[in-house]
matplotlib code that plots the C-alpha trace (Angstrom):
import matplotlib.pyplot as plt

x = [0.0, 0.9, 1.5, 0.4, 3.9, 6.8, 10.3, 13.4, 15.4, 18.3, 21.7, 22.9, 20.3, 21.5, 24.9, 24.3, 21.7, 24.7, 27.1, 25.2, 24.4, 28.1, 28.8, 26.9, 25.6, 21.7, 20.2, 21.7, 25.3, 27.3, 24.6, 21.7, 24.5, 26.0, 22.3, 21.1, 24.3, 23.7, 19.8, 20.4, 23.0, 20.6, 18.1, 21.0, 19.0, 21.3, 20.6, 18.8, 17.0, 16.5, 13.1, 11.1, 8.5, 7.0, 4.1, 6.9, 9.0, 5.7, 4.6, 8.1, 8.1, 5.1, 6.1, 9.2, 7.6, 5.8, 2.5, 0.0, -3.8, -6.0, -3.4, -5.1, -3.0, -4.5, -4.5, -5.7, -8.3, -7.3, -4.3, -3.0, -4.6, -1.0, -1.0, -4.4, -3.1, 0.1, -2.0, -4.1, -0.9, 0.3, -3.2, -3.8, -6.8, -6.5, -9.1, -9.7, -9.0, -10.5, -8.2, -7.5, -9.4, -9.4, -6.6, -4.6, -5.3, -3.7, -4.6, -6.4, -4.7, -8.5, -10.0, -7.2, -7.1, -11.5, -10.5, -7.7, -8.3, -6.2, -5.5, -3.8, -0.3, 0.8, -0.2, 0.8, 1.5, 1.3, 2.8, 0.2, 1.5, 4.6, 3.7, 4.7, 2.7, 3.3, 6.3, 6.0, 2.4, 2.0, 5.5, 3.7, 0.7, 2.0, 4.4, 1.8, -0.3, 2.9, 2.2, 4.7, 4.8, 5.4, 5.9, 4.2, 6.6, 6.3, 5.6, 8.3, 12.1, 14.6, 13.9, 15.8, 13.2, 11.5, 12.0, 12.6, 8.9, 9.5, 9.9, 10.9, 9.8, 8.9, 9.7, 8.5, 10.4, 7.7, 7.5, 5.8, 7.4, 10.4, 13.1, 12.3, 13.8, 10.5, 9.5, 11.1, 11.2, 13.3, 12.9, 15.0, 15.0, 17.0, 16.8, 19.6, 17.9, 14.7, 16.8, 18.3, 15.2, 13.6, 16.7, 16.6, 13.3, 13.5, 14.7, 13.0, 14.2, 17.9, 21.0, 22.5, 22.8, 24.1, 26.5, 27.5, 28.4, 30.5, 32.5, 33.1, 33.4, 30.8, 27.7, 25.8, 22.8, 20.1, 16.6, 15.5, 12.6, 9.5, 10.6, 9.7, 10.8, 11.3, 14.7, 16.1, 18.0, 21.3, 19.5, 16.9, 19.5, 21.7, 18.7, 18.7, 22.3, 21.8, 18.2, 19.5, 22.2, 19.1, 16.5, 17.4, 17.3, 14.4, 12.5, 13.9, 12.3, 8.9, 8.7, 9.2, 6.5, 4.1, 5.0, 4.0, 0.8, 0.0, 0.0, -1.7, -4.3, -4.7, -5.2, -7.1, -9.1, -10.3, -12.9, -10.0, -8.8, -4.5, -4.4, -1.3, -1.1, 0.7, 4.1, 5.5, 8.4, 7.5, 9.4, 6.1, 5.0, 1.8, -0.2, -3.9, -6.5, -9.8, -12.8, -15.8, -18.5, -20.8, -18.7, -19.3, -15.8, -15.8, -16.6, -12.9, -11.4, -12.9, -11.8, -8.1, -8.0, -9.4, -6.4, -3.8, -3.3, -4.1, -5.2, -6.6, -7.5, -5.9, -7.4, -10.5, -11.1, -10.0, -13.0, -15.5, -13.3, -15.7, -13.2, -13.1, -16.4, -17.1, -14.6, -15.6, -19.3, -20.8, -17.4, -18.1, -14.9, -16.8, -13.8, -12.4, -15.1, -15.6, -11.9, -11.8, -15.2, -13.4, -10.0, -7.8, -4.4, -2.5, 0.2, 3.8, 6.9, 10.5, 10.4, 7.2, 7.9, 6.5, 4.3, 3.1, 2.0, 0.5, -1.3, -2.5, -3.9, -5.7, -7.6, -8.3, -10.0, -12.0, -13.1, -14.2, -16.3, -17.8, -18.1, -20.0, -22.6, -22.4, -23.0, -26.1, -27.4, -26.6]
y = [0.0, 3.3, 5.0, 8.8, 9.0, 5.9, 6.7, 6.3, 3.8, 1.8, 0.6, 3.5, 3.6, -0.5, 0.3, 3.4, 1.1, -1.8, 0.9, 1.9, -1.9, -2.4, 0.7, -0.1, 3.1, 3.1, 6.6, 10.1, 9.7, 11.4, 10.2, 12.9, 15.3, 15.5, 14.8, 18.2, 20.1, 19.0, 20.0, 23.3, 24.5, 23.4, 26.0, 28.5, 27.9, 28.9, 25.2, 22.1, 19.7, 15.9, 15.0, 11.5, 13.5, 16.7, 16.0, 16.0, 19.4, 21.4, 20.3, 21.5, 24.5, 25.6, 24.4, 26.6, 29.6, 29.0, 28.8, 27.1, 26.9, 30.3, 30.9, 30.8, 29.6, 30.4, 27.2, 26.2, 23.3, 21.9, 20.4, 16.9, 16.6, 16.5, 20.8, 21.3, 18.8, 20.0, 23.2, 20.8, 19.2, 22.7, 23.0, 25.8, 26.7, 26.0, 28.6, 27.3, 29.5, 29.5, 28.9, 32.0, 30.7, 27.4, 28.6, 29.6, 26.6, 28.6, 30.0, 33.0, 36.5, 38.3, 35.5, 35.4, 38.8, 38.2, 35.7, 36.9, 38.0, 39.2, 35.5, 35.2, 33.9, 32.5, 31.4, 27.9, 28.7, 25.2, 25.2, 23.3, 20.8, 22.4, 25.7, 29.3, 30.9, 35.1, 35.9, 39.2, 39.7, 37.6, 38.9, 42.4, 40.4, 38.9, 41.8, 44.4, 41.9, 40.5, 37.1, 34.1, 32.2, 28.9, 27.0, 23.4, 22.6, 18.9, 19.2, 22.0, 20.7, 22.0, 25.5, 28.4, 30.3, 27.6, 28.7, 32.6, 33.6, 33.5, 31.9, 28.1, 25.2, 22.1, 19.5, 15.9, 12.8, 10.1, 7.5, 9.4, 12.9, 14.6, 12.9, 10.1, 8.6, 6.3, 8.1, 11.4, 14.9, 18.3, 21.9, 24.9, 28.3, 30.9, 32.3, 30.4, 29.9, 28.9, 26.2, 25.1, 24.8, 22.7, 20.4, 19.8, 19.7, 16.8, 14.1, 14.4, 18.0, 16.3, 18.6, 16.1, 12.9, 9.5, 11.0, 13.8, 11.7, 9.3, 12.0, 14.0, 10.4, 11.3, 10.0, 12.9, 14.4, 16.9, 17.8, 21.6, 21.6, 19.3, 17.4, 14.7, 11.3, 12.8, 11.7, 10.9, 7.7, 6.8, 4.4, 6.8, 9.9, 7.5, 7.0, 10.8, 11.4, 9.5, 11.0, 14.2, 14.6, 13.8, 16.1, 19.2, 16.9, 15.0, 18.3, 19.2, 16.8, 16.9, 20.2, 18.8, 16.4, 19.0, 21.4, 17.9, 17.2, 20.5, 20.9, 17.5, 18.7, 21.4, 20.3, 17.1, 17.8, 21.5, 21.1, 20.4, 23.0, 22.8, 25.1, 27.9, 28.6, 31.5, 30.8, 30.8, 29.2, 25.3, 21.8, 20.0, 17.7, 16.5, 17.0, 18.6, 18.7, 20.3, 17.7, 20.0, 20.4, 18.2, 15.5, 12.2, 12.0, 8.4, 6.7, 9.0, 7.5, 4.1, 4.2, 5.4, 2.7, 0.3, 1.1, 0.4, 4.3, 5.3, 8.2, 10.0, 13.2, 16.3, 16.6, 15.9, 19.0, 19.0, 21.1, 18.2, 15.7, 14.3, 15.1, 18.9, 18.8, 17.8, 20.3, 23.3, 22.6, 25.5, 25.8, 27.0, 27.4, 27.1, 27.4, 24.7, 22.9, 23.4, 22.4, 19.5, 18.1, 18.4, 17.6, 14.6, 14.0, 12.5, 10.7, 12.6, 11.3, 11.5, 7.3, 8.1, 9.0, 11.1, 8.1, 7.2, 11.0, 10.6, 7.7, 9.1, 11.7, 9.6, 7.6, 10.6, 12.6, 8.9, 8.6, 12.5, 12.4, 9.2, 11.0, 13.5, 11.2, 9.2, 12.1, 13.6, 9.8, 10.7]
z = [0.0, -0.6, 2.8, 4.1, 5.4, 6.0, 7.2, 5.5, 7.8, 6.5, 7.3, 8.8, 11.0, 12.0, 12.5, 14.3, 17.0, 17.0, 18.0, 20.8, 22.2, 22.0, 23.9, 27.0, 27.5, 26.7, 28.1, 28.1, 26.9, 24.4, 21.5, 23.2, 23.7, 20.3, 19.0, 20.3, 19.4, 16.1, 15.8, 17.7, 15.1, 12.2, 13.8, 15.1, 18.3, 21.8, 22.4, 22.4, 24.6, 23.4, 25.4, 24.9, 22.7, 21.2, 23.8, 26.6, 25.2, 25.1, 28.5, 29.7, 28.1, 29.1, 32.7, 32.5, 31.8, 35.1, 33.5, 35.5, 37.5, 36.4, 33.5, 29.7, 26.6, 23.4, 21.3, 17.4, 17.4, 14.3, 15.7, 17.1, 20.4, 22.7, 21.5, 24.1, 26.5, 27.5, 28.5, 30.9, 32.1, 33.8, 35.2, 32.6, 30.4, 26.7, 24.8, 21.2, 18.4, 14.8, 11.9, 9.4, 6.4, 4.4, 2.6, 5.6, 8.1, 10.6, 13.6, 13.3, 14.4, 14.6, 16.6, 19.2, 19.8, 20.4, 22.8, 24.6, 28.4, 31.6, 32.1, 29.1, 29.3, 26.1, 22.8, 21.2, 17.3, 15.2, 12.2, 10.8, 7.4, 7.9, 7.0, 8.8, 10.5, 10.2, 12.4, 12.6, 12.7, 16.1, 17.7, 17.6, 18.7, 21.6, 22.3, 23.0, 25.2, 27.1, 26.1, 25.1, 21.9, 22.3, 18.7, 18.0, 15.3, 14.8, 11.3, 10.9, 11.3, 9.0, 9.3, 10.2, 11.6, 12.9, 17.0, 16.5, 17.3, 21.0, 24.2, 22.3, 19.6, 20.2, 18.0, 17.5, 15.9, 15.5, 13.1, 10.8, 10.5, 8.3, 10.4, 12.7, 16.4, 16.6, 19.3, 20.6, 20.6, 21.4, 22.8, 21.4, 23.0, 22.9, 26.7, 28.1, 31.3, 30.4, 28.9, 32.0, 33.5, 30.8, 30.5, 34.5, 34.8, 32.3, 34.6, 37.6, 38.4, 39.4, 39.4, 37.5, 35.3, 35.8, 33.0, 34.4, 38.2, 36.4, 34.8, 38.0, 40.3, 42.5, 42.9, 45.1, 43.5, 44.7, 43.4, 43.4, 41.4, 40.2, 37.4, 34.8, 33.0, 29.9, 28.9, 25.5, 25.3, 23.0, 20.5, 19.6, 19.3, 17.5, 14.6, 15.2, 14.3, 11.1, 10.2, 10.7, 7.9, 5.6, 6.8, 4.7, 1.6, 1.9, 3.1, -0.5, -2.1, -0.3, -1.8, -5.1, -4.8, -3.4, -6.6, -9.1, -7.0, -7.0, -11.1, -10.9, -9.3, -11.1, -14.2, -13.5, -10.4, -10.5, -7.8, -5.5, -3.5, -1.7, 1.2, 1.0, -2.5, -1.5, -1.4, 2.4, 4.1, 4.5, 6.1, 3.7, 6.4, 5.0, 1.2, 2.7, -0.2, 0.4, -1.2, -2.6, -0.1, -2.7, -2.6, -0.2, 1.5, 2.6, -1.0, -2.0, 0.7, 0.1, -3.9, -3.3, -0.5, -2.7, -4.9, -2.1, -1.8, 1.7, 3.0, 6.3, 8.1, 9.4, 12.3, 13.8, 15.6, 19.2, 20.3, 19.3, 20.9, 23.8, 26.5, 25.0, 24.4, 28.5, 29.5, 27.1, 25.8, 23.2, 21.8, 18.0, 15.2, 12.0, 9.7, 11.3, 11.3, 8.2, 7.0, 8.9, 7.4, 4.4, 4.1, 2.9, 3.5, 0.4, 0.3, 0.8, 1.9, 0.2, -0.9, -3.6, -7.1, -9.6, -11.3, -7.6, -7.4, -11.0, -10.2, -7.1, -8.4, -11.5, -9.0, -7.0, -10.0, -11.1, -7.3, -7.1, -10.0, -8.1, -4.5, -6.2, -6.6, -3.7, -2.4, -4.2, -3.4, 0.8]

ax = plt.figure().add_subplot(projection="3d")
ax.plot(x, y, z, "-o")
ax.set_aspect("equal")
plt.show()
């Protein structure tokens, strides 16, 4: 079947893991050190902090701003679900923004500054499908309000300016994004201390690792703040080591795939509508196509499947989730309602070709003339 999204694993990826066993060092050795060197010099980032997963490094960050119980974080709906709950796990509010426009499937600039208040502490910017949001237009935002941006960049590594809006990025490694660990993630900030913070609060708030005691031959330790079991260990920042010295060319040729689809679509599905046609700065996570409102949705996603091409949604919104629904009933974003009723995640990964695109989209213009009526017959 042709997958949404696979990683590229290999032999480097074995002998880096065989390296590691023979080592006999499994968890925070010089594999997560030279791991987040690495990844904060892609970024030009002051530094890096290797963390078990994006969840993880926005619940830390968020935690090292000292955000917490009465606090409100504005946060987009259409978003994976980890982006709201790291807000619950500080005992924070989340407050659900609308999206800019189907087009834009960002977070909304006029509909946070609605639904900002004096509890207002921060604002969680996702760069949804890998796309920027407006740097400058929310610095100025959140400037004049004294708020902090905190960046849900898990569909955005690569880029330089990914991590520049404000207070950090968080980053997240999963099977299926641009570079993969399996699981994992990383923080980047550029206020040194907030960086300390994060990367003690990490493991269990200790003043140091098992590392770091071996090195100086002592084995005292003391613990000064609340802190997690979020560590990094050496096998996955080994597979990190190796995925990163790809990332900036298979990013290269996700782009290139999204420019072929794009024409594709164009030319032999009209109806279809691909959010940001205006060009912006992009790590091309995921391909989002937006499905006429007149077509049936499923009976597309049954015919590609049916063809081995698989396909799924970005993302149910988190508002309707029945948890979010039980916490925050009434909650109303009709744009992203509307976008999420509607859109279909495509195939896009760097191991598909340009006849695998081609043939996506020829099944996908044969099933959308079908949809349309499926769903005339609905």
């Amino acid at each position: 079947m042709l997958l949404v999204s696979s990683p590229v694993l290999g032999v480097p990826e074995k002998a880096a893991l065989a390296k590691v066993i023979d080592s006999g060092w499994l968890t925070m050795g010089e594999r997560v050190r030279a791991f987040e060197e690495a990844f904060a010099l892609m970024h030009e980032a002051e530094g890096c902090v290797a963390v078990s997963s994006c969840t993880a490094a926005l619940h830390l960050i968020l935690h090292g701003l000292g955000i917490g119980p009465g606090d409100e974080v504005l946060v987009p709906s259409l978003t994976f679900v980890a982006t709201a709950n790291a807000v619950l796990y500080v005992g924070a509010t989340p407050v659900f923004v609308d999206i800019e426009s189907a087009d834009v499937p960002l977070m909304s600039l006029k509909e946070a500054e609605a639904r900002c208040s004096p509890r207002t502490r921060a604002v969680i910017l996702v760069h949804f499908a890998g796309y920027l949001a407006d740097k400058d237009a929310w610095q100025a935002f959140a400037s004049a309000r004294g708020l902090s941006i905190i960046e849900d960049a898990a569909h955005a590594p690569g880029l330089k300016a990914v991590g520049t809006f404000g207070a950090g990025a968080a980053f997240s490694f999963y099977g299926n994004k641009n570079m993969t660990t399996a699981e994992g993630g990383a923080v980047i900030a550029r206020d040194p201390q907030l960086l300390d913070r994060i990367r003690q609060a990490r493991a269990h708030g200790m003043t140091t690792g098992t590392r770091q005691r071996l090195n100086s031959r002592t084995a005292h330790y003391d613990v000064t703040m609340l802190g997690f079991n979020y560590r990094m260990d050496e096998m996955r920042a080994a597979i990190g080591l190796v995925q990163l010295q790809n990332l900036q060319e298979w990013n290269e040729i996700r782009r290139i795939l999204v420019v072929l689809y794009r024409r594709l679509i164009a030319l032999r599905c009209p109806a279809i509508t691909i959010p940001f046609e205006e060009p912006r700065a992009s790590a091309y996570h995921i391909m989002p196509i937006l499905l006429p409102r007149y077509v049936n949705r499923q009976h597309v996603v049954d015919e590609l499947r049916a063809q081995d091409i698989q396909t799924t949604v970005h993302y149910p919104p988190v508002h309707q989730m029945t948890l979010y629904r039980e916490l925050y009933p009434g909650t109303r974003l009709p744009r992203t309602e509307d976008f999420a009723e509607r859109e279909l995640t495509i195939p896009l990964h760097p191991q598909i070709t340009a006849p695998a695109v081609e043939a996506v989209v020829d099944v996908l213009a044969t099933a959308l003339n079908g949809g349309i009526h499926a769903g005339t017959a609905a």
